[in-house]
C-alpha beads as a LAMMPS data file, in Angstrom:
LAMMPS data file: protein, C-alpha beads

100 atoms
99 bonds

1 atom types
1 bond types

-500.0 500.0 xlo xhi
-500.0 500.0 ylo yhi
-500.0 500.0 zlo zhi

Masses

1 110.0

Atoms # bond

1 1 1 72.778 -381.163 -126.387
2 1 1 75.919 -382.494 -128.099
3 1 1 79.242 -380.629 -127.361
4 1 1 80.690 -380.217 -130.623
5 1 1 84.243 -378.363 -131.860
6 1 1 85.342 -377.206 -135.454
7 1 1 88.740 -378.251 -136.757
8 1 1 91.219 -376.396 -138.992
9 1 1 90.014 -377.902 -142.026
10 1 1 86.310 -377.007 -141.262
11 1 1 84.578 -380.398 -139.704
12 1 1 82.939 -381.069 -137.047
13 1 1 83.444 -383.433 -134.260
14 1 1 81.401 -384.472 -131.909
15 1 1 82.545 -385.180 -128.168
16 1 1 81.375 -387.720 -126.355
17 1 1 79.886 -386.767 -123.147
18 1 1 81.913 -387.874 -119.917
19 1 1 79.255 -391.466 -119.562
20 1 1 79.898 -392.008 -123.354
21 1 1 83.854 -391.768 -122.866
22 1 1 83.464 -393.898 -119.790
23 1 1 81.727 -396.701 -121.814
24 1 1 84.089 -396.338 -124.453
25 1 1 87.090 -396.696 -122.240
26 1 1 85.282 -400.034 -120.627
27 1 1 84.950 -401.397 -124.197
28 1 1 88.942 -400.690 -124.842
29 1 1 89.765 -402.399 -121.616
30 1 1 87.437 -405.390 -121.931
31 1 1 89.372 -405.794 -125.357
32 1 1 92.014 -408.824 -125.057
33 1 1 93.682 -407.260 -128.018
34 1 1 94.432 -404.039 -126.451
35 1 1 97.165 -403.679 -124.099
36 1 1 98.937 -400.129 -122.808
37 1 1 102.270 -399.375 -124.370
38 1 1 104.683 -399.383 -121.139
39 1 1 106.622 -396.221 -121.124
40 1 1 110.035 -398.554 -121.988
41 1 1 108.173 -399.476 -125.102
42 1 1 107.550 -396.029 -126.115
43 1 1 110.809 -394.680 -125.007
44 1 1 111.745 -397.679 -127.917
45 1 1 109.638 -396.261 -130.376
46 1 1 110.766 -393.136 -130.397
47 1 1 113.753 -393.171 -133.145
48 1 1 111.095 -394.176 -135.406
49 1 1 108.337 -391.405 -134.763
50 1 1 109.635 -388.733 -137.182
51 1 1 110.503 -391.456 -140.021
52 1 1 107.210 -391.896 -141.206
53 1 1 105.502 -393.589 -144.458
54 1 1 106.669 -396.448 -146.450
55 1 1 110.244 -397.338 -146.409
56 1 1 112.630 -396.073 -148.921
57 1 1 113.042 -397.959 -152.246
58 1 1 115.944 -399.098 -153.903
59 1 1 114.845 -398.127 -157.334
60 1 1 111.861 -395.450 -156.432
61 1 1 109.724 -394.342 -159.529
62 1 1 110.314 -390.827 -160.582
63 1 1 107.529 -388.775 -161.544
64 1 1 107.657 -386.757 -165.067
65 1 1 104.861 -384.526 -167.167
66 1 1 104.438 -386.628 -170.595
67 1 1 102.638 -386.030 -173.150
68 1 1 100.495 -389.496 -175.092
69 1 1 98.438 -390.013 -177.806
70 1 1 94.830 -390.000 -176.703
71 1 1 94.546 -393.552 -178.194
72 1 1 97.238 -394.854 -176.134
73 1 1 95.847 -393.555 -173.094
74 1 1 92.525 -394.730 -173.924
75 1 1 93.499 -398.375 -174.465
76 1 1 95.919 -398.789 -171.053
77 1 1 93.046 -396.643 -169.214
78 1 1 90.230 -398.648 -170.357
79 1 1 92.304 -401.826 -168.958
80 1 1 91.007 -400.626 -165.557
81 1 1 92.741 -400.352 -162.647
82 1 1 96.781 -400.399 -162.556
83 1 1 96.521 -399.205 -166.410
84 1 1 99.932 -396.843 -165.357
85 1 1 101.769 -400.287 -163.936
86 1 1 100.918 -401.922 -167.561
87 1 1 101.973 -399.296 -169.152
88 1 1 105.594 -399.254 -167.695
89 1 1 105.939 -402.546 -168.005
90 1 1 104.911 -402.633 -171.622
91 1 1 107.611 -399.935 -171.792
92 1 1 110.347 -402.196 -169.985
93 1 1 109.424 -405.033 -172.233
94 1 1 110.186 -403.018 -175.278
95 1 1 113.705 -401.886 -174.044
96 1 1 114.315 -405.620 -173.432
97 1 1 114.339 -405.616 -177.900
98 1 1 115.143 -402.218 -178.772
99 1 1 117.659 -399.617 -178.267
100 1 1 115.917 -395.842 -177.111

Bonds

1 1 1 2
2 1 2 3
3 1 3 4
4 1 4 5
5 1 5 6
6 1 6 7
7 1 7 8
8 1 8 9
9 1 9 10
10 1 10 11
11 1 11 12
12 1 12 13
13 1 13 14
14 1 14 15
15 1 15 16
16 1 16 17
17 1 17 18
18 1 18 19
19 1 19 20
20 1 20 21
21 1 21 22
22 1 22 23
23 1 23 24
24 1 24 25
25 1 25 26
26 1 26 27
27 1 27 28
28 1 28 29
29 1 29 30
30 1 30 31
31 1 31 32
32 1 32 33
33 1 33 34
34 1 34 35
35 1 35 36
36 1 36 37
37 1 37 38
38 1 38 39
39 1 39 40
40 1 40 41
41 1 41 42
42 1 42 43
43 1 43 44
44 1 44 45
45 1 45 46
46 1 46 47
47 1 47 48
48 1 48 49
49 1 49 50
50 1 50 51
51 1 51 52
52 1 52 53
53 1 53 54
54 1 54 55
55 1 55 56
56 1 56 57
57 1 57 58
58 1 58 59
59 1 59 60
60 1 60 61
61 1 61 62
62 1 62 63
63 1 63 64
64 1 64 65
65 1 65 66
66 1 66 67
67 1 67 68
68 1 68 69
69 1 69 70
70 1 70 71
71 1 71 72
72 1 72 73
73 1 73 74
74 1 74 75
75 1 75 76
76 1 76 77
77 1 77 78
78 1 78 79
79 1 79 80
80 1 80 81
81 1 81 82
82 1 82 83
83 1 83 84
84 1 84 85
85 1 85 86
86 1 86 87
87 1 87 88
88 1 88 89
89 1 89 90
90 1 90 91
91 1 91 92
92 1 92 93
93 1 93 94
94 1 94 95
95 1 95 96
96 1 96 97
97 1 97 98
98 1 98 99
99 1 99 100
């Protein structure tokens, strides 16, 4: 029988059983790409641990409720993917001729 736990957010997990681990273990030290992080390494690591995600921008997006004609929305979404990207650029193009 499978040993099994429940996490916080409801799923299930199986563990493996102590020959499974052991063959998994084999397979992560047989692996030329795998190597053990030396505790000096780590100890380097550390000022970054708590800054995670992507770096910081210099010009980050800002995020605002807006309201569109359905059209509009309808023509940049049926563009497919990245329809929002098009859309602010077609928005940056027309301040390049026009004054807000």
């Amino acid at each position: 029988m499978q040993n099994t736990i429940k996490t916080k957010s409801g799923r299930t997990v199986i563990v493996p059983t102590p020959e499974e681990d052991a063959a998994i273990n084999r397979g992560i030290a047989a692996d030329p790409d795998t190597f053990e992080v030396s505790s000096e390494d780590f100890k380097a690591m550390q000022p970054f641990k708590n800054r995670g995600g992507r770096p910081r921008l210099d010009n980050p997006k800002e995020s605002v409720t807006i309201r569109y004609d359905a059209e509009i929305l309808t023509a940049f979404r049926s563009s497919g993917d990245g329809w929002q990207t098009r859309m602010n650029d077609a928005l940056k193009d027309w301040l390049r001729t026009h004054r807000p």
